[in-house]
N, C-alpha and C positions, 0 to 999 in steps of 0.2 A: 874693579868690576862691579857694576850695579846688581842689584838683587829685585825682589820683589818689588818695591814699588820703586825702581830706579835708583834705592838708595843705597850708598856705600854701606857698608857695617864697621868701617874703620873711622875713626877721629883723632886730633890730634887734642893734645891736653889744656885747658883753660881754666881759666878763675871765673867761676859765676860769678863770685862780685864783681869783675869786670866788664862784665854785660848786662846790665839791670835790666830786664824785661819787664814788662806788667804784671806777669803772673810770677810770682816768685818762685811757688812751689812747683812750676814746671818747669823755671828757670835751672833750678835744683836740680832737678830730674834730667832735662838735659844736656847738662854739662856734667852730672853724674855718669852718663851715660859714656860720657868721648874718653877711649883711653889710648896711649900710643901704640904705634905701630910702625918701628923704624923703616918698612917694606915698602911705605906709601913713596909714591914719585912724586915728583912736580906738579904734575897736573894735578891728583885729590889733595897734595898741600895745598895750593892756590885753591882748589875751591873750597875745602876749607878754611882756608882764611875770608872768602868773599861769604858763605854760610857766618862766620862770627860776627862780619859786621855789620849785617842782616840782622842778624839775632840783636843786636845791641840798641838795634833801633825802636824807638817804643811803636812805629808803624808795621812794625811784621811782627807781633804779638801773634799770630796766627801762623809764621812760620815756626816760630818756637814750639807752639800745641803740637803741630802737624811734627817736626821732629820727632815729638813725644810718640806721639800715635805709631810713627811708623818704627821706630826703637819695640816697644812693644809687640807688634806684628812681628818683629824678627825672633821675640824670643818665643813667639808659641807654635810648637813642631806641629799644632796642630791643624795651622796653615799649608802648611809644605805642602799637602797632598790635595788641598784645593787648587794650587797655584800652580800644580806640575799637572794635574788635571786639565786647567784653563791653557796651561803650553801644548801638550798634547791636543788638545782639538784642536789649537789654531795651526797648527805643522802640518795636521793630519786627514782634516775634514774639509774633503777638494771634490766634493760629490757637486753634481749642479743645484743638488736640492739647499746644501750650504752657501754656496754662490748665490744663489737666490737670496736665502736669508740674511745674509752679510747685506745684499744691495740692499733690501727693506730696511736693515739696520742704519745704514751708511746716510741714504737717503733721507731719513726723518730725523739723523742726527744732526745733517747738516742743516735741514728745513728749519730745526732748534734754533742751531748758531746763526740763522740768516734773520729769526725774528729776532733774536738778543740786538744783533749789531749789524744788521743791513749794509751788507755790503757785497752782495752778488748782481753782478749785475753786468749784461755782456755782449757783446757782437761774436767777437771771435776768444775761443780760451781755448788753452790744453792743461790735459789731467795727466800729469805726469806720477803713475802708479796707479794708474785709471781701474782695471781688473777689482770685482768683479762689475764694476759701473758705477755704483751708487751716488757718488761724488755728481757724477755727469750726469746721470738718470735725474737729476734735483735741477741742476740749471737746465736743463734741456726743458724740463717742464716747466720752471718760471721762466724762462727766457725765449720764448716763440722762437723769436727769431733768429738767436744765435746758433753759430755752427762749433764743433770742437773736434780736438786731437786727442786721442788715446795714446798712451805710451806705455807700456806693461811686460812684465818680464811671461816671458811663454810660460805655459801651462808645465812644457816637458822639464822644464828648467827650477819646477817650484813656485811656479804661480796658479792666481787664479783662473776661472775660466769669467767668459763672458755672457754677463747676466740683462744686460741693459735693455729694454724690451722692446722689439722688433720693430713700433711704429715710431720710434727715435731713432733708430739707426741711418738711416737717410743721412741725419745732419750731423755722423759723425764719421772721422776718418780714425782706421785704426793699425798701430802697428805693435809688434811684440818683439822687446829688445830689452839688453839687459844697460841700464841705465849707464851702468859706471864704463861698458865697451863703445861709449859715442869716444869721436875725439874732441873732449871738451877742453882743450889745451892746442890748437892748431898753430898758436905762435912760435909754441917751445918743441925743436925740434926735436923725434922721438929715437928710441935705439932703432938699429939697425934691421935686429930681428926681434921680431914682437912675440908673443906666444897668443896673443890673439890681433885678428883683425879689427882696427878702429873703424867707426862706421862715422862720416859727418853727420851734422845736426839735421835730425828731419823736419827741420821747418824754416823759415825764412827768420832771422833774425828780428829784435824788438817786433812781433806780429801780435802781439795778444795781450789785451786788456786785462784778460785775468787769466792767473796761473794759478793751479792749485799743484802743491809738491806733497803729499802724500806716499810716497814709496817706503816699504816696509823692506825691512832685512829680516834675512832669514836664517833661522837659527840652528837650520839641521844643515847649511850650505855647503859643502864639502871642501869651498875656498875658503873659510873661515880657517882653519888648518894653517894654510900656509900665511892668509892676510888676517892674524883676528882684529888687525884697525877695520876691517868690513863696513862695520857700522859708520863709523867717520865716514869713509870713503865714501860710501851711497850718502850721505847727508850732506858732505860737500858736493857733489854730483848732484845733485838736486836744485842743492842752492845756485850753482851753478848753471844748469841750465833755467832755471828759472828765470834768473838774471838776463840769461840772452836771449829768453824767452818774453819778455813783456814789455809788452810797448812803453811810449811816453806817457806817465798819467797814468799808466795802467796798476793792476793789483796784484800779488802774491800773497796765497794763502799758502801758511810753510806750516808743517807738523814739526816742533822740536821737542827737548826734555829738559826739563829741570832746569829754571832759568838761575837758578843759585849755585848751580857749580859753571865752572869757568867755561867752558864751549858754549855752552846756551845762552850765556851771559852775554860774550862775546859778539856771537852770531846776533842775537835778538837788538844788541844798541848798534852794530855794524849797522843794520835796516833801517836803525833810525835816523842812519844821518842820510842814506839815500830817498829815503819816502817823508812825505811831508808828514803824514797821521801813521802812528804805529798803536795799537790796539791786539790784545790777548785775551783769548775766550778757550777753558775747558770745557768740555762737551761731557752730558752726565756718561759718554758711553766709555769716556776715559776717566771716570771719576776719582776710582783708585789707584791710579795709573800715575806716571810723573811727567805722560807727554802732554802736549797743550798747542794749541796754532796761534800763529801773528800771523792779524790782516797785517799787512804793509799798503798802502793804499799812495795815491800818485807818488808814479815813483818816477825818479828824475835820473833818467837817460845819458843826460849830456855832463852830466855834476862830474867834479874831481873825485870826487867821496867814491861817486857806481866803477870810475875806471880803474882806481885803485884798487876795492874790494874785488871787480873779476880777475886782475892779476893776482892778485895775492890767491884769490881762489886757486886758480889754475895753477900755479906752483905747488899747492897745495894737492890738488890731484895726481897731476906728475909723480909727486915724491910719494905719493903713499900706492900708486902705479907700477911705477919702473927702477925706481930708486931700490936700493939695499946691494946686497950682496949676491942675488940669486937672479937679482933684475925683475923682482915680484912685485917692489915695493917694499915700502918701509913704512912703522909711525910716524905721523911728528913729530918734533920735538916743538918743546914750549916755547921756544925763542921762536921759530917758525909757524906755531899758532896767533904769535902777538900780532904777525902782518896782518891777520883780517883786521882786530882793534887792540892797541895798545892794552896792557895788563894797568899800568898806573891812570886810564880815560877810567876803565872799567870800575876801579877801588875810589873813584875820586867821589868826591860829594855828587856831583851832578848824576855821577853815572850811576852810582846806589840809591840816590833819587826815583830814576828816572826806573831799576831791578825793583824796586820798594813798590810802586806803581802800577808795576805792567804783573807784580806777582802775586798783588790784595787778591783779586777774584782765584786766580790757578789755586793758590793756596788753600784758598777757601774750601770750593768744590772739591776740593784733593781731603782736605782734613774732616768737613760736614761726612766724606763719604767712608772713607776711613772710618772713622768714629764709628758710626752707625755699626759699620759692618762687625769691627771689635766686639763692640757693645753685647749684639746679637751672639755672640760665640763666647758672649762671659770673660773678656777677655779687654773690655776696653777703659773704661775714665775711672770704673772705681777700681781698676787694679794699678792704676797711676796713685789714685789716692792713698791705696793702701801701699804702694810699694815710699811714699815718701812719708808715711806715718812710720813706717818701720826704720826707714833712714833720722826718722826725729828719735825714735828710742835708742837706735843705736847709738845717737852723739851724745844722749843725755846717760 
């Protein structure tokens, strides 16, 4: 299970001399830190293993700190009450006047991300998690003349409301559905009796030059209970319709986590063999956070690579849907996560290349901001120094 900033608190055990970093003394500290935990499955062993040889590379010196950083955070309780503060407003604060302030947020965050790496740009797009607007409120206004789709999970159900201001609405169509009840699997035939009704794609297939995938799960959800893969599921959903959502050449802007454990890894070089330019920007509004976006930019339609990844998707939907014993759905399993991309593409030179790459900036903004915030609460780089000054007394 992720914590605060996305990150496990479990590790498996390792030799610092086996991973030389640049900075030694947080090299220290780092693998000081990982002790076992026979409880761990597959999936945080493998990412595990894809975090070490990360770590081992003298180009993610900065994933090494940001471990540190976030190790730290975890032991001061006096975090806790900041971070259960920051959950409780986002679950709880559905007022319009919040809706409002979210889209102002949203909106000049992305205005950020668009002067960084310019890459908005559009005739026709849908904002799939669109609610409160903000997303859309930013292209609508750089984009005269583009039109868009809303897709957003109803206000009664846990969403937000709709903020986006009155003299844009013309050019936008809007519908409120819960993401993961499309039938985004029409090939694979479904049970008998459903426990709910699938609804088809509301839109015309490959129609839209740019997708943004944006949908946020929810943490008070009352199907959390019986599916707690939730979060998968709407992320696959996403990807998924995003997929059937963008044209040839067109763009997906996807929200993921933590490209160092094995799903975001997966997912993020998945994109790369179907888009020609893949490109990764954190936004300061996620700074301490471990989510982050891939432009994926011309993306290729007709490739082996796109028809493969939507099947493997959709089976992936399916099982974590209908599959299990209750007909609710089930996890994954890892042999069934490798269909998006092989586990050995992923560990291979190229493909820790390519994670080394696309994680220098995430990284950065994640650990610059971390740091700061430490820092501020007495809690940050000199209590690393001091805690590996006390580790040098204790060996001597």
């Amino acid at each position: 299970m992720s914590g605060r900033y996305g990150m496990s608190r479990v590790c498996i055990p390792v030799s610092p001399s086996a991973y030389p970093l640049a900075d030694p003394d947080i090299s220290e500290l780092v693998y000081s830190m990982m002790s076992e935990d026979p409880s761990l499955d597959i999936h945080a062993l493998k990412s595990q293993e894809l975090l070490q040889a990360l770590l081992a590379r003298p180009d993610c010196a900065i994933l090494a700190e940001l471990a540190a950083l976030r190790s730290q955070g975890w032991e001061s309780e006096s975090l806790d009450s900041v971070f259960l503060a920051q959950r409780t407003t986002a679950d709880t604060n559905r007022s319009p006047e919040d809706d409002t302030k979210w889209l102002h947020l949203m909106c000049k965050s992305l205005s950020q991300m668009d002067r960084q790496k310019r890459f908005i740009h559009t005739n026709r797009f849908i904002d799939i998690g669109c609610f409160p607007g903000g997303y859309s409120t930013y292209i609508l206004q750089k984009c005269p003349l583009a039109t868009g789709l809303g897709i957003s999970l109803p206000f009664e159900d846990g969403g937000h409301g709709l903020a986006i201001p009155a003299d844009l609405l013309p050019r936008m169509e809007l519908r409120t559905a819960d993401l993961t009840n499309f039938d985004l699997a029409p090939s694979i035939p479904k049970p008998q009796t459903l426990f709910v009704q699938l609804g088809t794609l509301p839109f015309e297939l490959n129609s839209f030059d740019l997708v943004v995938c944006d949908g946020h799960s929810l943490r008070n959800n009352p199907d959390n209970m019986d599916r707690p893969w939730n979060w998968t599921r709407l992320l696959i959903s996403q990807l998924l319709m995003g997929l059937r959502a963008v044209s040839a050449g067109g763009t997906i802007f996807l929200k993921l986590s933590h490209l160092e454990k094995a799903l975001g890894a997966r997912i993020l070089l998945a994109l790369s063999r179907v888009a020609r330019s893949v490109r990764t920007i954190k936004p300061q509004l996620h700074a301490i956070r471990g989510t982050f976006y891939v432009i994926a930019q011309q993306i290729s339609i007709k490739s082996t690579n796109y028809r493969i990844l939507i099947e493997s998707l959709e089976r992936l939907w399916y099982n974590m849907s209908f599959e299990g014993e209750t007909g609710h759905g089930r996890a994954i399993t890892w042999e069934e996560e490798d269909t998006i991309l092989n586990w050995d593409e992923v560990m291979s030179e190229g493909g820790l290349n390519k994670l080394a790459r696309f994680g220098a900036e995430v990284w950065g903004v994640q650990c610059n901001a971390l740091r700061r915030m430490l820092h501020a609460r007495g809690i940050g780089a000199k209590n690393i120094n001091n805690r590996m000054g006390a580790s040098e007394d204790a060996r001597h």
